[in-house]
C-alpha positions as CSV (number, residue, x, y, z in Angstrom):
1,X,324.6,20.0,103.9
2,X,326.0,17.8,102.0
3,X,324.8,14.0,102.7
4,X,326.6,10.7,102.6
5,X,325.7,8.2,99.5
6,X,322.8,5.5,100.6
7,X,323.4,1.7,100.6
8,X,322.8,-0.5,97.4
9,X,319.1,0.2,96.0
10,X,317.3,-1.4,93.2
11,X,317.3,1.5,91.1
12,X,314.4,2.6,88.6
13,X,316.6,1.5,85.7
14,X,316.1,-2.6,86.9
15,X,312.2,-1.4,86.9
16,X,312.3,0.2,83.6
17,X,314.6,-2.0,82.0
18,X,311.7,-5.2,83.2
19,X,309.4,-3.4,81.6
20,X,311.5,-2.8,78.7
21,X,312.0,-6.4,78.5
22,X,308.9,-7.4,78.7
23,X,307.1,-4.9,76.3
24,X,309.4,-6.2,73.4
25,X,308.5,-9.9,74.0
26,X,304.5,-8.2,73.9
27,X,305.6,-6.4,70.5
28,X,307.2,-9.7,69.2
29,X,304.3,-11.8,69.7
30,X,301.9,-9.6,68.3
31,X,304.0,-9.5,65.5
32,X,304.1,-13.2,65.1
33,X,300.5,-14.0,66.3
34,X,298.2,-10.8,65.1
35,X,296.1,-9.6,67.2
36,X,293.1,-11.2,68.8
37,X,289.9,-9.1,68.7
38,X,292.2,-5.9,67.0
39,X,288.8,-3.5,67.0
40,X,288.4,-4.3,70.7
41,X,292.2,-3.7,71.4
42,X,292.2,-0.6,69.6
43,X,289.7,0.7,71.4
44,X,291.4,0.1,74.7
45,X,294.6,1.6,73.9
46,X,292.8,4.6,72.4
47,X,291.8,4.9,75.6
48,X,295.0,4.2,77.6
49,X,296.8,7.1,74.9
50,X,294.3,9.3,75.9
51,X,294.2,9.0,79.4
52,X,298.4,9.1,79.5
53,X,298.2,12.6,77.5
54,X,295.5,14.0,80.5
55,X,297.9,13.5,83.0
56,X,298.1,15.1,86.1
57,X,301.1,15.8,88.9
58,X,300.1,15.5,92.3
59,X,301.3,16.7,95.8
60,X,304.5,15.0,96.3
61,X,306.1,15.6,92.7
62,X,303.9,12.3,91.5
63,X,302.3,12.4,88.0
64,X,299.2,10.4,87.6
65,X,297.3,9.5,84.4
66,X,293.9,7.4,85.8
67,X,292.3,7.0,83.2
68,X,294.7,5.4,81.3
69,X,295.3,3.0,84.4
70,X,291.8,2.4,84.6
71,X,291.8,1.4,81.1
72,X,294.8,-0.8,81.1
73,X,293.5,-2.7,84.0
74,X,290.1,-3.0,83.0
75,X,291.5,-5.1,79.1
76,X,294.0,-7.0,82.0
77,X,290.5,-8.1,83.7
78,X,288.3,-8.5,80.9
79,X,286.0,-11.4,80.5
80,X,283.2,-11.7,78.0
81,X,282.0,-8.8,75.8
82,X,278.7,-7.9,75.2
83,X,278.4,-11.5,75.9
84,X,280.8,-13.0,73.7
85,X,284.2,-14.6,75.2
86,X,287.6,-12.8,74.5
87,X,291.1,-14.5,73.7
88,X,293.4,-11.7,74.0
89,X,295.6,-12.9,76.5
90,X,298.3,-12.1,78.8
91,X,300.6,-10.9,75.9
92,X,298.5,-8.6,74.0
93,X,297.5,-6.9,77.0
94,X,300.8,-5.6,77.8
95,X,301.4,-5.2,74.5
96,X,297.7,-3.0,74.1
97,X,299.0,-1.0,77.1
98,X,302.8,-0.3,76.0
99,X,301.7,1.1,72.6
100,X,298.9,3.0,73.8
101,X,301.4,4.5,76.6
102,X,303.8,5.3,73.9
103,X,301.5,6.7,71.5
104,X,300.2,9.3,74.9
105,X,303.6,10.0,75.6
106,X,304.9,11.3,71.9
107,X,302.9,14.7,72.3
108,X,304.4,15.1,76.0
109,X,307.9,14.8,74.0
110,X,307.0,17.9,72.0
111,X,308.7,21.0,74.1
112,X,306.2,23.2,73.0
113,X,304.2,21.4,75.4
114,X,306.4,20.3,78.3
115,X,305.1,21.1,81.1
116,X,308.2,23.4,83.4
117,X,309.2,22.0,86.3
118,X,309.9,23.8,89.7
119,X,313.3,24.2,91.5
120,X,313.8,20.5,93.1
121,X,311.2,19.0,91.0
122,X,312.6,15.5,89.0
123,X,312.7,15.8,85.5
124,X,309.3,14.8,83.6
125,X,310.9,12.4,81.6
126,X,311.9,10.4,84.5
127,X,308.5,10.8,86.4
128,X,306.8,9.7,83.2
129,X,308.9,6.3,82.7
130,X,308.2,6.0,86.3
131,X,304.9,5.8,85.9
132,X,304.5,3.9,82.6
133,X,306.9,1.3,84.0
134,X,304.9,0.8,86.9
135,X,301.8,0.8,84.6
136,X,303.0,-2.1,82.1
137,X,304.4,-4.1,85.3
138,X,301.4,-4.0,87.2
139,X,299.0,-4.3,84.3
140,X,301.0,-7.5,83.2
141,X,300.9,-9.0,86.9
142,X,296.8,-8.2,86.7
143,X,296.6,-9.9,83.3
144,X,298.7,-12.6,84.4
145,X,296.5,-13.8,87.7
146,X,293.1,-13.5,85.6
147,X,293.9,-13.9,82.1
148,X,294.4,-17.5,81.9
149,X,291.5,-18.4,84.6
150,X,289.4,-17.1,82.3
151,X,291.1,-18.0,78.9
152,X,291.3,-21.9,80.1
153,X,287.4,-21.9,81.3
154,X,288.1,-22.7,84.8
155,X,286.0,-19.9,86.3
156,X,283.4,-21.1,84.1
157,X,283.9,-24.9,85.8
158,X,284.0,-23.7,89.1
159,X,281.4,-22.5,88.3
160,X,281.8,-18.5,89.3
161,X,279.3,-16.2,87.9
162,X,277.9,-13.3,89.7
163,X,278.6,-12.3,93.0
164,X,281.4,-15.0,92.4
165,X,283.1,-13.5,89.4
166,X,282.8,-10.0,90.8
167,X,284.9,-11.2,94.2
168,X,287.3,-13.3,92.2
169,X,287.9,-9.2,90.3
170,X,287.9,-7.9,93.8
171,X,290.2,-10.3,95.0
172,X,292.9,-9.6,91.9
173,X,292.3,-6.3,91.7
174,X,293.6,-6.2,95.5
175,X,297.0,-8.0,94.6
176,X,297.4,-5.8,92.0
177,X,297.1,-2.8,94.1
178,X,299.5,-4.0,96.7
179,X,301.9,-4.6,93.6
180,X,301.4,-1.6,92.7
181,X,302.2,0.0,95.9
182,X,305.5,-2.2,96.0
183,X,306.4,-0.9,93.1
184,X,306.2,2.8,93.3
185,X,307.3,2.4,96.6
186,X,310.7,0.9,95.4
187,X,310.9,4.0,92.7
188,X,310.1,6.9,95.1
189,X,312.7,5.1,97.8
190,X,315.4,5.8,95.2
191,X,314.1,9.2,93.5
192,X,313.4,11.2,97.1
193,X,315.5,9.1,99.5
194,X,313.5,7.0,101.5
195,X,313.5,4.2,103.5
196,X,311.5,1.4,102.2
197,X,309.0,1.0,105.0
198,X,308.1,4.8,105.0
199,X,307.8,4.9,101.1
200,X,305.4,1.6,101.3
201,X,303.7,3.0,103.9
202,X,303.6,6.6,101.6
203,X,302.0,4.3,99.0
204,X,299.5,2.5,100.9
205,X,298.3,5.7,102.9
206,X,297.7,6.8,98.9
207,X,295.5,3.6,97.8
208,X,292.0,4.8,99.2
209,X,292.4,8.2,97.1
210,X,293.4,8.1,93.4
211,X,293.9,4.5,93.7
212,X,290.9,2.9,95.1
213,X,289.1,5.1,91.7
214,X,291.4,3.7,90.0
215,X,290.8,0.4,90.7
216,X,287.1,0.5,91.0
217,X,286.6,2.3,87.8
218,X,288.7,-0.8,86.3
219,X,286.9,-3.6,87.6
220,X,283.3,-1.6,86.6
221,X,284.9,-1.4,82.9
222,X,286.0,-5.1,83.1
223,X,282.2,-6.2,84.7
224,X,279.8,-4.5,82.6
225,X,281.6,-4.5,79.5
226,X,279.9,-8.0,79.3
227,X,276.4,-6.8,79.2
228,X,277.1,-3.1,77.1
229,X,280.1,-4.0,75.4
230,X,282.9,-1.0,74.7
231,X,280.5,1.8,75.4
232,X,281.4,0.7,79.6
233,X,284.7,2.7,78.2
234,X,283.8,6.5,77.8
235,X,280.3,5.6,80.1
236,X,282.8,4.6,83.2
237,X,286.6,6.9,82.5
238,X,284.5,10.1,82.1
239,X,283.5,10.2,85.7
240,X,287.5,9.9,86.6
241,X,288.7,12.3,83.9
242,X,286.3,14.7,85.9
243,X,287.4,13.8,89.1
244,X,290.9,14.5,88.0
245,X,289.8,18.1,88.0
246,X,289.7,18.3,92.0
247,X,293.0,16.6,92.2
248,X,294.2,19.2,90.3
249,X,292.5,22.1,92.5
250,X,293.6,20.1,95.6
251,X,297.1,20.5,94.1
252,X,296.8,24.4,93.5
253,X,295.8,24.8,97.1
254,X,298.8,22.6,98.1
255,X,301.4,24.5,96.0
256,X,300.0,28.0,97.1
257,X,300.1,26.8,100.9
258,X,304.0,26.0,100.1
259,X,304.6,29.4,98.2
260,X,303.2,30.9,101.3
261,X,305.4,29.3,103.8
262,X,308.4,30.1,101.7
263,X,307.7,33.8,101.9
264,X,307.4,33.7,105.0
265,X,310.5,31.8,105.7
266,X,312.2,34.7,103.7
267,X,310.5,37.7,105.9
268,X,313.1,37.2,108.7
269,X,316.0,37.2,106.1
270,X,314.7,40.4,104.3
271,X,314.4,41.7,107.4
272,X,317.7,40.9,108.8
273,X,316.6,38.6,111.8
274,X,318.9,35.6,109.9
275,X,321.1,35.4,107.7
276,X,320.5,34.2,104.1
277,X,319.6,31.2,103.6
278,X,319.3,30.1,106.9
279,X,316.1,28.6,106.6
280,X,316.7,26.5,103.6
281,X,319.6,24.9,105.1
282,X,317.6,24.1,108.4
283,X,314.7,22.4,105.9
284,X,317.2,20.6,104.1
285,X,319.6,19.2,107.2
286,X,315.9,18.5,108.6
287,X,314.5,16.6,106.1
288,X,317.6,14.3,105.2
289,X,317.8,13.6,109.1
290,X,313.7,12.7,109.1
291,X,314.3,10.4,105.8
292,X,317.3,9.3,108.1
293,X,314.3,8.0,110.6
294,X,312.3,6.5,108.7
295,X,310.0,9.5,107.8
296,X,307.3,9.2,104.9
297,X,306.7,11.7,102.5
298,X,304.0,13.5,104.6
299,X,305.6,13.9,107.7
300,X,308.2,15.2,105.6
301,X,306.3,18.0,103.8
302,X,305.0,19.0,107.2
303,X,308.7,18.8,109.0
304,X,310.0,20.8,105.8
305,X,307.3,23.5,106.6
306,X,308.1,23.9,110.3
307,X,311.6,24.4,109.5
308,X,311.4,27.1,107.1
309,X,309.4,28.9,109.4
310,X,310.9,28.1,112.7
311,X,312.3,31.5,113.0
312,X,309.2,33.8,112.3
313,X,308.6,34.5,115.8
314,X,311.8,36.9,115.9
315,X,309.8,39.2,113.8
316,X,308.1,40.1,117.4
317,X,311.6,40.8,119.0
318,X,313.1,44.2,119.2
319,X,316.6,44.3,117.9
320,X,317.5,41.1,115.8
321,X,319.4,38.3,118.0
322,X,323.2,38.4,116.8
323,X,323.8,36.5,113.5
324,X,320.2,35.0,114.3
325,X,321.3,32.3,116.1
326,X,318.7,31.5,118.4
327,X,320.8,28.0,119.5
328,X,323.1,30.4,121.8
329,X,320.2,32.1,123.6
330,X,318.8,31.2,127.2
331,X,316.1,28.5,127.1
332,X,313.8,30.6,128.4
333,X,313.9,33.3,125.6
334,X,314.1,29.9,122.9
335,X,310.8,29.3,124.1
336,X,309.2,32.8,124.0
337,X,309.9,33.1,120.3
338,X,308.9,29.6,119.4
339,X,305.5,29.9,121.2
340,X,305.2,33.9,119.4
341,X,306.1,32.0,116.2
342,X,303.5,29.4,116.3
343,X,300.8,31.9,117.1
344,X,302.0,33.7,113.9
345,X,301.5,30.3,111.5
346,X,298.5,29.5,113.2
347,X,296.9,32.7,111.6
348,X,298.3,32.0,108.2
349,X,296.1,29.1,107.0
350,X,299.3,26.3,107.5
351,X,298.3,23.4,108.8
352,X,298.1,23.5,112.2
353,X,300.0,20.5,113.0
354,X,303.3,22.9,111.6
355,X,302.6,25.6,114.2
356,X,302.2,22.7,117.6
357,X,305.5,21.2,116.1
358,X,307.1,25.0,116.1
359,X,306.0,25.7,119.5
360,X,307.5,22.8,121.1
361,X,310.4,23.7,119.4
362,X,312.5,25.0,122.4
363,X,311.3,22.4,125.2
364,X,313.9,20.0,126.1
365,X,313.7,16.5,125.5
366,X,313.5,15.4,128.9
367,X,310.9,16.3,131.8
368,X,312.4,17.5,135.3
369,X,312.8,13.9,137.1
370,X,314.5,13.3,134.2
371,X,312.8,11.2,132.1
372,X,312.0,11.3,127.9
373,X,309.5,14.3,127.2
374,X,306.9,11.5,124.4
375,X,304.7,14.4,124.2
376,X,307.3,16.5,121.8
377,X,306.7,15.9,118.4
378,X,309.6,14.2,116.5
379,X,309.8,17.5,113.9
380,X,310.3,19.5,116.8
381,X,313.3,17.7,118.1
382,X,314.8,17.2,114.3
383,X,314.3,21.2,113.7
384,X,315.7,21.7,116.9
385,X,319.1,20.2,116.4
386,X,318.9,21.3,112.6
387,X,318.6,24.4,113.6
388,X,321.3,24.5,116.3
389,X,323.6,22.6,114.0
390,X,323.3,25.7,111.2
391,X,323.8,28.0,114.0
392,X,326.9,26.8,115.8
393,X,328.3,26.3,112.5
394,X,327.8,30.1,111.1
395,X,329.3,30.7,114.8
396,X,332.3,28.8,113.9
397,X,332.9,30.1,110.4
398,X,333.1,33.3,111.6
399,X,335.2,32.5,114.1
400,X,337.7,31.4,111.4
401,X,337.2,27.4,111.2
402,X,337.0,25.8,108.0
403,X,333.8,24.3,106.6
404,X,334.7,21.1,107.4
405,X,336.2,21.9,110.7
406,X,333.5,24.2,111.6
407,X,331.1,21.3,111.2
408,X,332.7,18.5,113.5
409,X,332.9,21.7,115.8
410,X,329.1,22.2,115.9
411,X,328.3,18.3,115.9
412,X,330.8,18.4,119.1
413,X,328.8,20.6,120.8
414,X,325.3,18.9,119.7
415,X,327.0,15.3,121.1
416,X,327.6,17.5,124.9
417,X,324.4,18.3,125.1
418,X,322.6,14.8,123.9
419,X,320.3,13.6,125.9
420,X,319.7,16.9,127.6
421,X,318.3,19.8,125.5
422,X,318.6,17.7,122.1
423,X,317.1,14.3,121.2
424,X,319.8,11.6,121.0
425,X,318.4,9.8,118.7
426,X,318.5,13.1,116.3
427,X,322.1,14.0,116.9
428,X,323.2,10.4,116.2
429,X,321.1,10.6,112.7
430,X,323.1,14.1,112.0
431,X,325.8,12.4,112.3
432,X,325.2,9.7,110.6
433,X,323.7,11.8,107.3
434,X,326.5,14.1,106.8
435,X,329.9,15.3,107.7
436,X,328.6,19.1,108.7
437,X,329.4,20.4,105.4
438,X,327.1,23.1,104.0
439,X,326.1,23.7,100.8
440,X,327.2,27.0,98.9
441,X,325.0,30.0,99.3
C-alpha cells in the first residue's frame, strides 16, 4: 500500500546541519584560543572515541554508544579536578565531543567492518549522524546550563557544595534528558513516520533504561572526578560498557522472537491457506494506519506482530478458505479461527499481548444494544480492517478491476460496514493513509 506524503517536518538535515554549525564554531575557537587543560580533554575524548566505536543497535533500529554519552556529558558537567578548578568552557566541550565522535566514527567508515543491515533497516550512516547529532546538541545544551555557573564562581557564592552541588547536577542533568528526548523524538518522527506525541512518548518510556545509566554514570564521572581525578573515567564507563552486553542479549532475543513470527506468518502461504504476501501487506497497511493514530513505536512492533500472524489459525481448518480471504466468511467462522489462532501464538513464546489482540480479531466493534465494544484492543480493530481491505481487494483484482479501482472498491465496502463490524475511526485512517494501492509482489 502505497501511502500519501506527511505534512511539513523538521527533517534530520536542520538537526544535523545545527550541529554542523555549531561543531565548526567549537573547531574555530580552539583553533584560535588552544585548548584549556589539553591532557584532561584528551582524555575525555579518548573516551567519547572509544565509546562511539562500541556501539550498539537496539530494538527499534536505534544505535546507542553510552559510553561515549556518558563521557561527553560527564566533561559538559565537570567542576573541579582532583581538587583543582577547570576553565574549559562551553566551546571546548563541544568541540572535545565532535572530534572524539569523529575520530570513533572513521573505523565504522571502513566497509570491512560495516555492520549489514536487515531488509527495512535505515542506513548506518544515517542512524550514526543521528545519534552524534543528537550527542553534540545535547552535550552543548548540558555544557551551556552548567558551564558558566561554575566558570563565573556563582555556585561557589551561593554557596552550593555537597548535597547542594550534587542537586544542581541532578537538576541539569534532567533538562538535558528531556532535551534529549525532544530531540530524538523529532529525528525518529521523520525516519519511521510518527506522530510527534507518540515518538516523545517512545523516548520518554526509553529514559529509565539506557538513559537513566547514561545519565547517572555522567553525573558520577562529573562528581568524583573532584576527589580521584581522571581515573573516575575507566573506574565509572566500565560498569556501562558491561552493561551494554545485556542490551545486546536483550536484542538477540528480540530479533529471534521477530524471525519466529515471520516464519510463522509464512507457514499459511507455503501451505496455500493465503496467497503470497498476504501477510506483509496486512503488517504494512496496519502499521501505517496505527502511526496514522498516533501509535508509538511499541505498540507498533506488537500491532506488526499480530498482523503477520493473524491468519495462523487456518492451519487448523480442513480445506483452505478460497483465496484466503477470511473478510468474506460468516462472523461466526471469523471468530473460530481467530480464537484457534491465538491459542497457537500463545504456545510459541510471542508475547502474549499479540495472541489477546489476535483473538479479538473477529468481534465486532459494537456490543448488542448497540454501543462501542472499549474492551477490543485498538490492534485488533486496525488488523481487522487491514486485513479485510487486502482481502476485498485480491477479490476485486480478480474480478478484473484495476489496482486503483480495485482499491476504492474495497474502501467502499469497508465505509458500508463502519460503525458495525469495523472501527470507524480505522476505516477513516485507511482512507486517509492511502489510495488502496498495493505494493508489487
Amino acid at each position: 500500500m502505497r501511502l500519501r506524503p506527511g505534512g511539513s517536518r523538521l527533517r534530520p538535515a536542520a538537526v544535523h546541519g545545527t550541529a554542523a554549525l555549531l561543531l565548526g564554531v567549537s573547531l574555530l575557537h580552539l583553533a584560535g584560543h588552544g585548548a584549556a587543560q589539553p591532557r584532561v580533554a584528551l582524555a575525555f575524548g579518548a573516551v567519547v572515541a572509544a565509546g562511539e566505536w562500541a556501539r550498539i543497535t537496539l530494538p527499534g533500529d536505534r544505535e546507542h554508544a553510552p559510553v561515549a554519552t556518558a563521557a561527553a556529558l560527564a566533561y559538559a558537567l565537570l567542576g573541579p579536578l582532583h581538587g583543582l578548578p577547570t576553565a574549559h568552557g562551553v566551546l571546548q566541550v563541544v568541540a572535545v565531543t565532535g572530534l572524539g565522535t569523529l575520530v570513533g566514527l572513521l573505523p565504522l567508515a571502513v566497509p570491512a567492518v560495516r555492520t549489514r543491515r536487515a531488509p527495512g533497516q535505515r542506513p548506518r550512516d544515517a542512524l550514526r549522524a543521528d545519534t552524534a547529532s543528537r550527542r553534540l546538541l545535547t552535550v552543548a545544551f548540558a555544557a551551556l546550563l552548567f558551564q558558566p555557573l561554575y566558570t563565573s564562581g556563582l555556585l561557589d557564592r551561593a554557596p552550593l557544595t555537597g548535597p547542594a552541588y550534587g542537586a544542581v547536577l541532578t537538576g541539569v542533568a534532567a533538562l538535558t534528558a528531556l532535551c534529549d528526548a525532544v530531540l530524538a523524538a523529532v529525528l525518529h518522527r521523520d525516519r519511521a513516520g510518527l506522530r510527534f506525541a507518540a515518538a516523545l512518548e517512545d523516548e520518554l518510556r526509553s529514559l529509565p533504561g539506557i538513559g537513566s545509566a547514561i545519565v547517572a554514570t555522567g553525573m558520577l564521572v562529573s562528581l568524583l572526578a573532584g576527589e580521584v581525578g581522571l581515573w573516575a573515567l575507566p573506574v565509572f564507563c566500565t560498569p556501562l560498557l558491561l552493561a551494554q552486553a545485556s542490551f545486546r542479549r536483550a536484542s538477540a532475543i528480540r530479533a529471534t522472537t521477530r524471525q519466529t513470527i515471520e516464519a510463522l506468518a509464512r507457514a499459511t502461504e507455503v501451505a496455500g491457506y493465503t496467497p503470497p504476501g498476504h501477510a506483509r501487506r496486512v503488517a504494512d497497511t496496519a502499521c501505517a494506519i496505527g502511526r496514522e493514530l498516533g501509535l508509538g513505536t511499541r505498540d507498533l512492533a506488537l500491532l506488526e506482530y499480530a498482523a503477520l500472524m493473524h491468519d495462523i489459525g487456518q492451519l487448523s481448518l480442513v480445506e483452505p478458505v478460497p483465496g484466503g480471504a477470511t473478510a468474506l466468511l460468516p462472523a461466526a467462522e471469523q471468530q473460530r479461527i481467530a480464537r484457534l489462532g491465538s491459542e497457537v501464538i500463545l504456545r510459541t513464546g510471542v508475547p502474549r499481548r499479540v495472541g489477546a489482540q489476535v483473538a479479538r480479531l473477529a468481534d465486532p466493534c459494537r456490543l448488542p444494544d448497540g454501543s462501542a465494544d472499549r474492551t477490543l484492543p485498538l490492534a485488533a480493530r486496525i488488523v481487522r480492517v487491514a486485513n479485510a481491505h487486502d482481502d476485498l481487494l485480491t477479490d476485486a483484482l480478480a474480478h478484473g478491476l484495476s489496482e486503483a479501482g480495485g482499491g476504492l472498491a474495497a474502501l467502499e465496502r469497508l465505509r458500508l460496514e463502519r460503525g458495525r463490524s469495523y472501527d470507524p475511526a480505522v476505516v477513516d485512517a485507511l482512507a486517509r493513509v492511502g489510495s488502496g494501492v498495493r505494493e508489487p509482489e
